[in-house]
N, C-alpha and C positions, 0 to 999 in steps of 0.2 A: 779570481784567485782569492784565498782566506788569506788573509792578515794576521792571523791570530800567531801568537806565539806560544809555542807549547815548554813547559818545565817538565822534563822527565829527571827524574833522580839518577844519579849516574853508578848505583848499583844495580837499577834496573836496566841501564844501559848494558855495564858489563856484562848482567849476566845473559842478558839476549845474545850479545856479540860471544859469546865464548860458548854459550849452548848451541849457537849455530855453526862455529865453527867444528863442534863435536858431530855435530848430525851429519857436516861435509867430510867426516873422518879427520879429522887433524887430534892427535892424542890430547888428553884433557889438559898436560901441565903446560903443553905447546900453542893451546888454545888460548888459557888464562894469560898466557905471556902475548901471546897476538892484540888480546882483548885491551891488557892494562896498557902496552905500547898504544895503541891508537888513540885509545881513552886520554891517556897525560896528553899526548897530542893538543890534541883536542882544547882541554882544558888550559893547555899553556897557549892557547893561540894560533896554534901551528894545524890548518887546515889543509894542507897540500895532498894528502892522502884518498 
């Protein structure tokens, strides 16, 4: 198993997460609101999701 820990920026985060959700059809403003929800998630600690 790698060890290694990756730093990804969390704009490229977003914008992976919210272009993907567009590719799956979810509208672009419904996307961006999917994306930044999970994201502060995330960022605040709260990994349940």
């Amino acid at each position: 198993m790698d060890d290694k820990i990756w730093h990804v920026p969390v704009d490229t985060i977003y914008n992976f997460m919210k272009d993907t959700f567009v590719s799956l059809g979810t509208p672009e403003e419904d996307a961006k609101i999917c994306a930044d929800v999970l994201i502060e998630s995330d960022l605040r600690g709260i990994e349940s999701h």
